[in-house]
C-alpha positions as CSV (number, residue, x, y, z in Angstrom):
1,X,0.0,0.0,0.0
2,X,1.2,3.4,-0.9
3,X,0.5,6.9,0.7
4,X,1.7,10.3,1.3
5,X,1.1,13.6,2.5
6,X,0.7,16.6,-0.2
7,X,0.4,20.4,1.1
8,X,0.6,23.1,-2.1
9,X,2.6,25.8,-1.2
10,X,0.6,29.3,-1.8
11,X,2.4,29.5,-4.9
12,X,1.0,26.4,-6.5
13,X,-1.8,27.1,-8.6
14,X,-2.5,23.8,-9.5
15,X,-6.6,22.8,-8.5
16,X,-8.2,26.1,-8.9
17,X,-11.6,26.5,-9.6
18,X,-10.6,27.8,-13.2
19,X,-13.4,28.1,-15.5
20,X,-11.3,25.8,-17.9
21,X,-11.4,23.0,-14.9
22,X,-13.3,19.5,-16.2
23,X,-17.3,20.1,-14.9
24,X,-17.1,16.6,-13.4
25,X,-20.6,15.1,-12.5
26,X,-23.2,16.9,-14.9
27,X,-26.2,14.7,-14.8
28,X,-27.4,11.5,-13.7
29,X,-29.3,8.4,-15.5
30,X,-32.9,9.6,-16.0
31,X,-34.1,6.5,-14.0
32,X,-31.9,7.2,-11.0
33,X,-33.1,11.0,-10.8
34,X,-36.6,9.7,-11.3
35,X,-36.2,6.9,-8.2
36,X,-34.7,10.0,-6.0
37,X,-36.7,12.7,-7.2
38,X,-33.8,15.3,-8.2
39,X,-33.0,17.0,-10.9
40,X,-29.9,18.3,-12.6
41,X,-29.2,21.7,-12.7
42,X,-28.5,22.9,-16.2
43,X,-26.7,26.1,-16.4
44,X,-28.0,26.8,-19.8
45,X,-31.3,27.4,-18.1
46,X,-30.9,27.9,-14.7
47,X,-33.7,30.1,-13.2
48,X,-31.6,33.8,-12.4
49,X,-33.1,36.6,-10.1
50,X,-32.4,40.5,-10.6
51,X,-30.1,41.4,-8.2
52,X,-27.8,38.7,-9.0
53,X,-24.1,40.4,-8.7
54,X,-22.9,41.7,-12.2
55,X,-20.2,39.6,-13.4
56,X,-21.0,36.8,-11.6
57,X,-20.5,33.4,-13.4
58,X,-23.3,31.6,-14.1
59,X,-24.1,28.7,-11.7
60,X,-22.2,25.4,-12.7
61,X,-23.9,21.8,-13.1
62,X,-25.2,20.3,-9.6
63,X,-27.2,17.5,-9.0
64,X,-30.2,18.6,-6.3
65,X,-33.6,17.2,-4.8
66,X,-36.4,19.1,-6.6
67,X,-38.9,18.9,-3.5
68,X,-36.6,19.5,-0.7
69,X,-34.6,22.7,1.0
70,X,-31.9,21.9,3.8
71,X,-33.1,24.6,6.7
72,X,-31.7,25.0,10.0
73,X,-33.6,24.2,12.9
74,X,-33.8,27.4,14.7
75,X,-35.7,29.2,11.9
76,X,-38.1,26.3,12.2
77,X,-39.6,26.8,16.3
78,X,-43.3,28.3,16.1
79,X,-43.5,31.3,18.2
80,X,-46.0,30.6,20.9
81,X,-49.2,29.0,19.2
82,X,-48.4,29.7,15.7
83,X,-48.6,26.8,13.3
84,X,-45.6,27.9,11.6
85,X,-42.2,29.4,12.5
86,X,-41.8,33.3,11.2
87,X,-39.5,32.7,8.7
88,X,-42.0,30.1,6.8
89,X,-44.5,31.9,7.1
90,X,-42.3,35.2,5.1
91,X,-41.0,32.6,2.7
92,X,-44.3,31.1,2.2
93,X,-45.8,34.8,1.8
94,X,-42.5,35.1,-1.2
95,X,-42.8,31.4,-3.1
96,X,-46.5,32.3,-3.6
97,X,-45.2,34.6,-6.3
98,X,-43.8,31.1,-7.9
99,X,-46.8,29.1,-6.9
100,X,-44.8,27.4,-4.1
101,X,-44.8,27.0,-0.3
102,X,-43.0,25.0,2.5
103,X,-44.5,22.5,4.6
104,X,-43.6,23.2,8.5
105,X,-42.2,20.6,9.7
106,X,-44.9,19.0,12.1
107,X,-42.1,16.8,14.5
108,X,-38.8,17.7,16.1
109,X,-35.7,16.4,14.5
110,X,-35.0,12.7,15.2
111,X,-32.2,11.9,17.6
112,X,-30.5,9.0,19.1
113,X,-30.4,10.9,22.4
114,X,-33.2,13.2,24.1
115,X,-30.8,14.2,27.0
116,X,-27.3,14.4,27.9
117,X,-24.4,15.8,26.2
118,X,-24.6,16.6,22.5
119,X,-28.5,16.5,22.9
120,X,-28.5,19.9,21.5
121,X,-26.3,19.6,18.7
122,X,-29.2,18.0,16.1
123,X,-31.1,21.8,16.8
124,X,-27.9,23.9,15.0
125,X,-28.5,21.6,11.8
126,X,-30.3,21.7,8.4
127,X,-33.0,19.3,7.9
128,X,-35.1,18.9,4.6
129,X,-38.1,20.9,4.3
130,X,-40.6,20.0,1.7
131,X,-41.9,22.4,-0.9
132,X,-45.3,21.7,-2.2
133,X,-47.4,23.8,-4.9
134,X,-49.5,27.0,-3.8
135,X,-52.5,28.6,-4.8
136,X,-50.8,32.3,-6.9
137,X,-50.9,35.5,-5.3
138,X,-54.8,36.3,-6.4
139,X,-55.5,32.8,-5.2
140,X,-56.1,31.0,-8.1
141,X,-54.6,27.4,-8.4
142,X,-52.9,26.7,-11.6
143,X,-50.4,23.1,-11.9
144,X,-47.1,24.1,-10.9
145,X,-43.7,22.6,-11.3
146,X,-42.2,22.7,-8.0
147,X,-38.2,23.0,-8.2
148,X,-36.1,23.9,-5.0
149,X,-33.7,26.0,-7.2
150,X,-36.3,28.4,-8.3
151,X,-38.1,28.6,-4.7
152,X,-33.9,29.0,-3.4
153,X,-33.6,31.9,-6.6
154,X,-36.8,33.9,-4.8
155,X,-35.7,33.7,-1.4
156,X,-32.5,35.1,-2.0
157,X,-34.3,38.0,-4.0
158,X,-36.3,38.6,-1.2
159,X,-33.8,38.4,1.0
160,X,-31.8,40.9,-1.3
161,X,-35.0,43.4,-1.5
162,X,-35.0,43.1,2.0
163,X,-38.7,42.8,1.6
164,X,-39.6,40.6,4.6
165,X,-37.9,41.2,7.9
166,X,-37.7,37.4,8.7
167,X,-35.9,36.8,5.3
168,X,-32.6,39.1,6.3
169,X,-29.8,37.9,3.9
170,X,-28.1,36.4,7.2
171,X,-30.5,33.9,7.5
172,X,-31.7,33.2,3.8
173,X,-27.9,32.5,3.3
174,X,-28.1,29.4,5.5
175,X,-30.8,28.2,3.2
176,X,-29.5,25.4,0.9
177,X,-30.4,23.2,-2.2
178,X,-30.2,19.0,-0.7
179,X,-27.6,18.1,-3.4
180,X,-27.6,14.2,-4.3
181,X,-24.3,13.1,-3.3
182,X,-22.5,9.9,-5.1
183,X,-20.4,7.4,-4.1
184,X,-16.4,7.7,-4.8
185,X,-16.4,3.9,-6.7
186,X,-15.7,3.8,-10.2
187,X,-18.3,1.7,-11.8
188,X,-17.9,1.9,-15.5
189,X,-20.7,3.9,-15.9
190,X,-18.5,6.7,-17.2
191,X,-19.2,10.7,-16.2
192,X,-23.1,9.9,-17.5
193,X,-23.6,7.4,-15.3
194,X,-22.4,8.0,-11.6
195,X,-19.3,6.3,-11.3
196,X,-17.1,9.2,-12.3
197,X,-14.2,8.9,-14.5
198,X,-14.4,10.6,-18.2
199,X,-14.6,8.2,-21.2
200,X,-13.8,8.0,-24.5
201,X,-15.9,9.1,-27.7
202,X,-16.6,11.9,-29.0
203,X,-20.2,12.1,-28.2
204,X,-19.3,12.5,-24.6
205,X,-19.2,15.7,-22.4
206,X,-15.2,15.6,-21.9
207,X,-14.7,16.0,-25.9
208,X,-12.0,12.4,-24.8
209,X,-11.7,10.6,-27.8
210,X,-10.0,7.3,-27.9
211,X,-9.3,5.5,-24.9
212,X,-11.0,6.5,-21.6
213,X,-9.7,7.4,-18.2
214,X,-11.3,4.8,-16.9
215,X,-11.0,2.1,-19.2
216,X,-8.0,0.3,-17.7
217,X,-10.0,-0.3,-14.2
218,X,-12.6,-2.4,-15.9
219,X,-13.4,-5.7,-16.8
220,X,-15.8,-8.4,-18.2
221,X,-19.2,-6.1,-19.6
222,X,-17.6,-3.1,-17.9
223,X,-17.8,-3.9,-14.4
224,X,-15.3,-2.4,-12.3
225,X,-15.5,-5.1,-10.0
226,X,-14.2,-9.2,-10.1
227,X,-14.1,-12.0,-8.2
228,X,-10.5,-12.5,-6.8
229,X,-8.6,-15.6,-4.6
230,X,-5.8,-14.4,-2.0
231,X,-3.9,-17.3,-0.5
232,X,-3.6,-15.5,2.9
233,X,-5.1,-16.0,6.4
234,X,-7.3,-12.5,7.3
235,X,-5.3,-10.0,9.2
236,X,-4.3,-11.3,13.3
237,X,-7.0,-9.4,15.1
238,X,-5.6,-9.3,18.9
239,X,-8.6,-10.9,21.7
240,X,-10.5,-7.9,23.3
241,X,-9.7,-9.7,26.3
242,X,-5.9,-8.5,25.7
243,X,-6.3,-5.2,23.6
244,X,-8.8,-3.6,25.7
245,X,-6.9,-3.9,29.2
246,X,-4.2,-2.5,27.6
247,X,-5.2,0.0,25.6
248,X,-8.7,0.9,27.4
249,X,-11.0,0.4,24.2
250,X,-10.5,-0.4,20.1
251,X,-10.2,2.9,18.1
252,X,-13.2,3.5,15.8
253,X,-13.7,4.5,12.5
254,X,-17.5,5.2,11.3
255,X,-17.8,4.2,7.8
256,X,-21.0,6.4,6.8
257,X,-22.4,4.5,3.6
258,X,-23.8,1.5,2.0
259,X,-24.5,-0.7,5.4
260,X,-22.2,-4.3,5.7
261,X,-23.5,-7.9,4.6
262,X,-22.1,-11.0,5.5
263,X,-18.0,-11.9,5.7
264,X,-16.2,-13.7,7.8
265,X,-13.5,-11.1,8.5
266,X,-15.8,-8.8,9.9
267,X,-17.9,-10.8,12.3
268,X,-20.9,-10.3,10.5
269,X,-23.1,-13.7,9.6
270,X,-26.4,-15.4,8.8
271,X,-28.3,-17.4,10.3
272,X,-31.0,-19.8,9.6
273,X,-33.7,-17.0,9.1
274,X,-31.4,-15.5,6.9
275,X,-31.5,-12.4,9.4
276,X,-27.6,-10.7,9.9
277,X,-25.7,-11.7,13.1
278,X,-22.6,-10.5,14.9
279,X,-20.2,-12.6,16.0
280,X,-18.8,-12.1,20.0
281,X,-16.0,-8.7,19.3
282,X,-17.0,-8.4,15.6
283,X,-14.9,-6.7,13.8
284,X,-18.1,-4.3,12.1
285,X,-21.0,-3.1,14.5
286,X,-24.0,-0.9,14.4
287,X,-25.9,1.9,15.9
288,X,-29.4,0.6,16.0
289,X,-30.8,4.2,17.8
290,X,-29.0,5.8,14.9
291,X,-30.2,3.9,12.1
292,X,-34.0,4.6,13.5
293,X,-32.9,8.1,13.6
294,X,-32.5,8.1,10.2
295,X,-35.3,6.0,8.8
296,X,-37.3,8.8,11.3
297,X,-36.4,11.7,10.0
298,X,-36.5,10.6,6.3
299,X,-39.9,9.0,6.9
300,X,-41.2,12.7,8.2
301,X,-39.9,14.6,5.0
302,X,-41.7,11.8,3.1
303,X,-45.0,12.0,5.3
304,X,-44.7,16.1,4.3
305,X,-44.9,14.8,1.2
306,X,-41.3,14.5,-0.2
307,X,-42.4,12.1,-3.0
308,X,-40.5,10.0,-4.2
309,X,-38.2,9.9,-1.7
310,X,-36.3,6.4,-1.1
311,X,-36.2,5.6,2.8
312,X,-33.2,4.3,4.6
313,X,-35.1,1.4,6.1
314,X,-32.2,-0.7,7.9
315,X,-28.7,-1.1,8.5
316,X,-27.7,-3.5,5.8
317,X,-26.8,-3.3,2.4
318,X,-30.1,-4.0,0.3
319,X,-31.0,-4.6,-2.2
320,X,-28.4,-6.0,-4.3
321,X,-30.4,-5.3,-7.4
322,X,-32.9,-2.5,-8.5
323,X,-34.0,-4.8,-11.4
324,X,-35.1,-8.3,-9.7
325,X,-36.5,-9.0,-13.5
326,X,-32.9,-8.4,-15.0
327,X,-30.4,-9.4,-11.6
328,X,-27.6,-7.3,-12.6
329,X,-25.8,-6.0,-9.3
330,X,-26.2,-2.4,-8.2
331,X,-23.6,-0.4,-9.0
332,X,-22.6,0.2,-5.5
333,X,-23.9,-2.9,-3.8
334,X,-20.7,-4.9,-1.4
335,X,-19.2,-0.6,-1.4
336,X,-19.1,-0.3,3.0
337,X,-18.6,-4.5,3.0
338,X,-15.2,-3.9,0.7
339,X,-13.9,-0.6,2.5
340,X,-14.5,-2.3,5.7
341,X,-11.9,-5.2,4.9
342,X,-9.7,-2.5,4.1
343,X,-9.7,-1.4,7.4
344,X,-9.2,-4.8,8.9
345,X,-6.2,-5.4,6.6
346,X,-4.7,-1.9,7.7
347,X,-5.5,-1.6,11.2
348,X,-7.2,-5.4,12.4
349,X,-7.4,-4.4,16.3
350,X,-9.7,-1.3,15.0
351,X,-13.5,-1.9,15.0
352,X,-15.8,-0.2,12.0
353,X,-19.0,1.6,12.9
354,X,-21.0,1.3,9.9
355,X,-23.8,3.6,9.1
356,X,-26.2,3.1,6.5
357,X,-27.3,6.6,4.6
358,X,-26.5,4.9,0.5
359,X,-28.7,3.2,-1.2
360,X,-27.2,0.5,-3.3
361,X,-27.1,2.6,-6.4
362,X,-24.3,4.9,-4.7
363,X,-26.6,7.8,-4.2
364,X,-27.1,10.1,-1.0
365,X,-29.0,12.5,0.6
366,X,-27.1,15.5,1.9
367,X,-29.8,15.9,4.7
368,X,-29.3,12.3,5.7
369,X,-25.3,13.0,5.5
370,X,-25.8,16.1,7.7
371,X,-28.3,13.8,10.2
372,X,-25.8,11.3,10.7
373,X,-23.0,13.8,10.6
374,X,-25.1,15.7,14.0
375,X,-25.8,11.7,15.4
376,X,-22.2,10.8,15.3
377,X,-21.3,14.3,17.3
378,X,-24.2,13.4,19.6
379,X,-22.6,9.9,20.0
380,X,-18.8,11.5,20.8
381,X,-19.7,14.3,23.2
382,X,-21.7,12.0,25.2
383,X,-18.6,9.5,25.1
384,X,-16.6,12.2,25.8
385,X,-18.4,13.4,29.2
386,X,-17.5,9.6,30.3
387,X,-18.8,6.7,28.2
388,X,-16.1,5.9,26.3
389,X,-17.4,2.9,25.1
390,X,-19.2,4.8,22.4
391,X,-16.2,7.0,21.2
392,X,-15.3,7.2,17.7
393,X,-11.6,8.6,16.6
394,X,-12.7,8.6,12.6
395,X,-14.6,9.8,10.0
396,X,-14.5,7.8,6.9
397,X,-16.7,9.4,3.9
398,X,-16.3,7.9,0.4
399,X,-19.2,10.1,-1.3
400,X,-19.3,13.7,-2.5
401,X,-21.0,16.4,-5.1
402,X,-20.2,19.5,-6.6
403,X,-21.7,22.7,-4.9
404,X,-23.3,25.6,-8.0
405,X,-20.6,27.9,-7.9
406,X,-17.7,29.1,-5.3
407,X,-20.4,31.8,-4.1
408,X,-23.0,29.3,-3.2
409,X,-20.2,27.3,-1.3
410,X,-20.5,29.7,1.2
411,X,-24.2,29.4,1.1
412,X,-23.6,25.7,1.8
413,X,-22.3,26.1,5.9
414,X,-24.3,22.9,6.7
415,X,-22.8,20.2,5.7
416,X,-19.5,22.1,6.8
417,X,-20.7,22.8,10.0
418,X,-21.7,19.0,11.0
419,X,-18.1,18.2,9.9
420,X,-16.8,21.2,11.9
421,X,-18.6,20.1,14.8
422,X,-17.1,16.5,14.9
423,X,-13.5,18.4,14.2
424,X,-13.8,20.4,17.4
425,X,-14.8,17.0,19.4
426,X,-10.8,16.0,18.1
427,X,-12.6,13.4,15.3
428,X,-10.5,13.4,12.6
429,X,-13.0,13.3,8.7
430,X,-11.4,11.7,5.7
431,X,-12.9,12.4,2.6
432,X,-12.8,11.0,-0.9
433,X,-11.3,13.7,-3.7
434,X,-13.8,12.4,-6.0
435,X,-13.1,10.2,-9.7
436,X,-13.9,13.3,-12.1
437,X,-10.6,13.9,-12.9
438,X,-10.7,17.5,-12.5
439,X,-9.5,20.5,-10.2
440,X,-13.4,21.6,-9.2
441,X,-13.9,20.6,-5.4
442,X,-15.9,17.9,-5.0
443,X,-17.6,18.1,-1.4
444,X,-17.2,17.6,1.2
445,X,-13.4,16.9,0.7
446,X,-13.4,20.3,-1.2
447,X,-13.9,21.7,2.4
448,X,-9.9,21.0,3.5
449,X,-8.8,24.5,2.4
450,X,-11.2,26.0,5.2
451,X,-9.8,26.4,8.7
452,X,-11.2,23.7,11.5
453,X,-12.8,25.4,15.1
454,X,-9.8,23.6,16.3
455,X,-6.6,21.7,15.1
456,X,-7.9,18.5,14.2
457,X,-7.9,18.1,10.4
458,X,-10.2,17.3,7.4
459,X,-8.0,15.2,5.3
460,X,-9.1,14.6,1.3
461,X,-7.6,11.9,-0.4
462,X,-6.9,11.2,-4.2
463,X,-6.4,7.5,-5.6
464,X,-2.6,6.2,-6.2
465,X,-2.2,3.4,-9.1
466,X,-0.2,-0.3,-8.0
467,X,3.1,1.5,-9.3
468,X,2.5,4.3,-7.4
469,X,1.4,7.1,-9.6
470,X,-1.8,9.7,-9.4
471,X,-4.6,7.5,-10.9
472,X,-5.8,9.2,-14.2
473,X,-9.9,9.1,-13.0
474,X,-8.3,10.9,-9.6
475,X,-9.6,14.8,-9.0
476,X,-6.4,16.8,-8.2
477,X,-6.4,20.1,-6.5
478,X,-4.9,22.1,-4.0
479,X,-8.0,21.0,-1.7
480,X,-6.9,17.5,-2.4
481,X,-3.9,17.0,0.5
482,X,-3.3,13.4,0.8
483,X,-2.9,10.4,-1.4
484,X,-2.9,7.0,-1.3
485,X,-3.6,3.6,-2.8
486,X,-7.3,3.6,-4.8
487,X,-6.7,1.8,-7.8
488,X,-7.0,-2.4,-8.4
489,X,-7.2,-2.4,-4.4
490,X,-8.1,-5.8,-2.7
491,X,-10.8,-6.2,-0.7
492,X,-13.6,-8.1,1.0
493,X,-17.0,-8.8,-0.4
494,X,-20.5,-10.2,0.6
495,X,-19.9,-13.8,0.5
496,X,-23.5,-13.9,-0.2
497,X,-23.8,-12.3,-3.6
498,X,-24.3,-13.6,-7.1
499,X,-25.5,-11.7,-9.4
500,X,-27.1,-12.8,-12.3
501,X,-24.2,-12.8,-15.4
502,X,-22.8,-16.3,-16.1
503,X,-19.6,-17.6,-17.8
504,X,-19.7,-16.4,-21.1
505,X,-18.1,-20.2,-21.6
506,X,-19.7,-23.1,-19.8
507,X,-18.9,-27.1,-20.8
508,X,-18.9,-30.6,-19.5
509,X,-15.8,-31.2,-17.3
510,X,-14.5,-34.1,-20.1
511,X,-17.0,-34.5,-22.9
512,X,-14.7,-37.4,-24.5
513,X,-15.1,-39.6,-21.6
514,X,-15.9,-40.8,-17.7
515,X,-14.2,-38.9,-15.3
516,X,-14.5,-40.0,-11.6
517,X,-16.9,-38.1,-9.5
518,X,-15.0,-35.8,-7.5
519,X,-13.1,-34.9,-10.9
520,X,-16.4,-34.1,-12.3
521,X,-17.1,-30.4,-12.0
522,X,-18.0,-28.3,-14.6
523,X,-15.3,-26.3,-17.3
524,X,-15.7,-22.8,-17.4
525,X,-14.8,-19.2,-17.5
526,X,-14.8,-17.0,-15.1
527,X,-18.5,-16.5,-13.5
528,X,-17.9,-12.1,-13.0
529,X,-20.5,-11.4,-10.4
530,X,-20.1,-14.9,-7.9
531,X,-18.4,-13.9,-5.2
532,X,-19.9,-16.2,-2.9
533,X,-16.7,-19.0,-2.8
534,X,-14.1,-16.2,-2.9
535,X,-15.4,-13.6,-0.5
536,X,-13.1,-11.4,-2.1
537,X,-12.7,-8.6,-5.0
538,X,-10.8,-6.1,-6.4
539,X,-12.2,-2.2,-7.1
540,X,-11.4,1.1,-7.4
541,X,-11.8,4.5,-6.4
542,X,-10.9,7.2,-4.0
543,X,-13.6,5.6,-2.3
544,X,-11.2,2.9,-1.4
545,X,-8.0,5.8,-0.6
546,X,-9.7,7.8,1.7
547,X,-10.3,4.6,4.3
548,X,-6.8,3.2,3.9
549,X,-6.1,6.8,5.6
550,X,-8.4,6.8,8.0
551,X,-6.9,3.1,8.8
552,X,-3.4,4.5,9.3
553,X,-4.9,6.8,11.8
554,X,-6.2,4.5,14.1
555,X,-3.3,2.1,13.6
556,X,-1.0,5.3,14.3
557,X,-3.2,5.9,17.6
558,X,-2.9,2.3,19.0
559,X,0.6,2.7,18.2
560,X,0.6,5.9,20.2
561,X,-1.1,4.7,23.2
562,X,0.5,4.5,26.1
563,X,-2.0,2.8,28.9
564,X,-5.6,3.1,28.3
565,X,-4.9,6.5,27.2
566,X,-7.5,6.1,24.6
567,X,-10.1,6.2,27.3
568,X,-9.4,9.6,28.4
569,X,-12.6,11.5,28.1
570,X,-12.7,15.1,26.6
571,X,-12.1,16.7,23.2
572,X,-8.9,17.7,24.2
573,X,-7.4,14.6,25.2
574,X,-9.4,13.3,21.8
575,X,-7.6,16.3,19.8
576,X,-4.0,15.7,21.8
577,X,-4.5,11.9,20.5
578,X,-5.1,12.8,17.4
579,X,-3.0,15.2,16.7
580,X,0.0,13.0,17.9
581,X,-0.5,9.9,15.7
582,X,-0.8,12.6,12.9
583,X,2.7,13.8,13.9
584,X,3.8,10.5,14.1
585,X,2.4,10.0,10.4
586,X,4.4,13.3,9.2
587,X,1.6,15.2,8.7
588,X,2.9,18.8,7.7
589,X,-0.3,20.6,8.7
């Protein structure tokens, strides 16, 4: 495994957000934007407001939830009896103007903890509200398209206008699209589907014509990932009867993505009912409060009327196809199951929190992000007042998008602000640079230039090749400050998946003749989606990089304790720790 460190110097202008700079993800598969109800923002057409500044670029391609606005909390509390908080009620009393309104959100936000420290934390977030049609201005009702980015475009002209004194620019600016995020895996799918990577043709986007950026990380039908045999025993994982007393706990890294399934290196099982099961120590465990959290808070947007709007509806990693009729694998399906052996083959005396908020088909929900982002805090500051049992020391994130334009970045403070949060409770967040193969920052790993509330770090990682050179699908920028193995990486997979492809070859075992009967298997070639002998695979992506990092970490902090120093409660002692396996990894920040 290769890694290393990379800090421009203020000189370098390499990774500016040049106009010239590749656009990276531009749409998505109609399907998939169908199935999550988004819609791709076209700068061709983008909805514009008056008082836009002069000069200002036009917005750049996003990827967004038509039917949804990330809003903080605290400009969502009713006054006294009031059905609706002041500042819906002046944005309602605006979007009527575009035959829109929000819905005020009828439930507080869903958390894994009513009381206690961190209870408050949720309250300082966004959450999605939901925009629904209104009757116009003379009260007629006419069908109307409802789209976020035009309802966002009014606000902000109010808010400019200053024609509503609950609509201040202060706190319209806090006012967000819920971008789609997608999962740092190549898949083949090329820069139309979701995989990232440019590809070849001259009918695509990139003007690439011959060979693609991704075409040597594929293989049979285009998959980007294939059944593999390693001859070697899993990692040694030390008994927690002889770790723990000496260390006072495993380090943690929370994995927030796809959900596990069944391998043996991770602890994680069947049984008979064909229900998941954890072995005694496993290597992998949940967070069943903050999984319910989740399927909470996503099941009031939907009940609000957030149509369609695909629930996270358990822990694990289902289903393994969107198409039963057809059986192909989902792009991303086996994604948190593969990073997770990564970690064990790095750091094997770590454990892996894994947190469900992708679907199988790599996409996310920024307000789910942001919920589990404000859970995990929740989960650290009530560690760090005692319980250190439900520490966690990393932040693993192998997803992303691309924010309108550099001014709306600084619209978008809420996804920054979970992250910042978990920074200033000495959690360290590694994030994947993205397989776009441009210099445009691809959050949240675009966020690494900013300054942290305290010392602690969010690291972005680009994807090294075997021989140790930048991967060609990588995104390189100044933002992008660390880099390490992403491409052809080895890894675990569900042992109990099988897609539906079959050898493209498949014959008798000796067709001229008997052949005894333990000799008698089938001849043929290679089945591409049975994983279920193997358990293993090989993939790639800066979705694989950026927890190979956040393995080094933890290996660096058990290799820093001293005693069961990782049981000292507070973010300080969390930021000293972290800090000092850093050092002890070189890093120059």
């Amino acid at each position: 495994m290769r890694w290393f460190f990379e800090i421009p110097g203020d000189d370098d202008a390499a990774g500016r957000d040049d106009d010239d700079s590749a656009p990276g993800l531009i749409t998505l598969p109609p399907a998939l934007l169908q199935r999550h109800g988004a819609l791709a923002l076209d700068p061709g057409n983008a909805a514009d407001i008056p008082s836009r500044v002069p000069g200002r670029p036009p917005p750049r391609p996003t990827i967004y939830r038509a039917r949804t606005l990330l809003i903080p909390g605290d400009l969502l509390i009713p006054e006294d009896d009031q059905e609706e908080s002041r500042f819906i009620s002046a944005s309602n009393a605006v979007l009527a103007g575009v035959r829109m309104r929000l819905i005020q959100p009828a439930v507080p936000r869903a958390g894994a903890r009513r009381d206690g420290p961190g209870a408050g934390i949720l309250g300082a977030l966004p959450r999605p509200v939901v925009l629904a049609p209104a009757r116009g201005e003379d009260g007629s009702a006419r069908p109307v398209v409802v789209n976020a980015w035009v309802a966002l475009q009014a606000l902000r002209e109010a808010a400019a206008r200053q024609e509503h004194q609950a609509l201040n620019e202060p706190a319209v600016s806090k006012i967000t699209l819920e971008h789609l995020l997608i999962s740092s895996a190549i898949t083949g799918s090329g820069v139309h589907g979701h995989g990232g990577g440019l590809t070849g043709g001259p009918d695509h986007s990139s003007g690439v014509t011959g060979p693609g950026t991704t075409d040597s990380y594929t293989y049979s039908g285009g998959d980007t990932r294939t059944p593999v045999v390693l001859a070697l025993d899993p990692p040694y994982r030390e008994p927690a009867d002889t770790l723990i007393p000496e260390y006072g706990r495993r380090p943690v890294v929370a994995v927030l993505d796809t959900g596990v399934r069944a391998h043996p290196w991770l602890g994680v099982g069947r049984d008979p009912q064909g229900d998941y099961i954890f072995v005694n120590d496993s290597f992998v465990v949940i967070d069943d409060a903050m999984q319910l959290a989740i399927y909470q808070e996503g099941q009031n947007a939907a009940d609000d009327g957030d149509r369609p709007r695909q629930l996270i509806q358990q822990p694990w990693d289902t289903p393994i196809t969107a198409n039963p009729l057809v059986g192909e694998l989902d792009t991303d399906i086996g994604h948190c199951t593969f990073i997770a052996g990564l970690v064990r083959q790095v750091a094997p005396n770590a454990q892996v929190l894994a947190v469900r908020i992708m679907h199988s088909d790599g996409i996310v929900y920024e307000g789910d992000l942001i919920h589990a982002l404000g859970l995990l805090a929740e989960r650290v500051a009530f560690a760090e007042a005692g319980d250190m049992a439900a520490m966690v020391d990393v932040v693993s994130l192998s997803l992303g998008c691309f924010d309108e334009s550099p001014a709306d970045v600084d619209f978008s403070s809420g996804l920054w602000l979970a992250i910042e949060i978990l920074l200033g409770l000495g959690v360290t967040v590694v994030a994947a640079a993205g397989n776009y193969s441009t210099s445009r920052p691809f959050f949240p790993a675009g966020f690494s230039e900013r300054p942290p509330r305290g010392t602690v770090p969010l690291i972005s990682v680009g994807a090294l090749n075997p021989n140790g050179t930048k991967a060609l699908f990588s995104d390189e920028g100044r933002w992008v400050n660390t880099w390490a193995s992403g491409a052809h990486v080895v890894s675990t997979f569900p042992t109990d998946i099988n897609g539906s492809r079959s050898p493209e070859i498949r014959t008798r075992a000796h067709p001229a003749g008997e052949m005894p009967p333990a000799a008698d298997l089938p001849r043929e070639a290679l089945d591409p989606d049975d994983y279920g002998d193997s358990g293993l695979a090989t993939w790639s992506g800066t979705s694989f990089s950026a927890p190979l990092l956040a393995a080094l970490i933890v290996r660096a902090l058990l290799a820093g304790a001293v005693g069961p120093s990782l049981n000292d409660p507070g973010a300080q002692a969390a930021t000293d720790r972290t800090m000092a396996a850093l050092a002890a990894m070189n890093w120059p920040g």
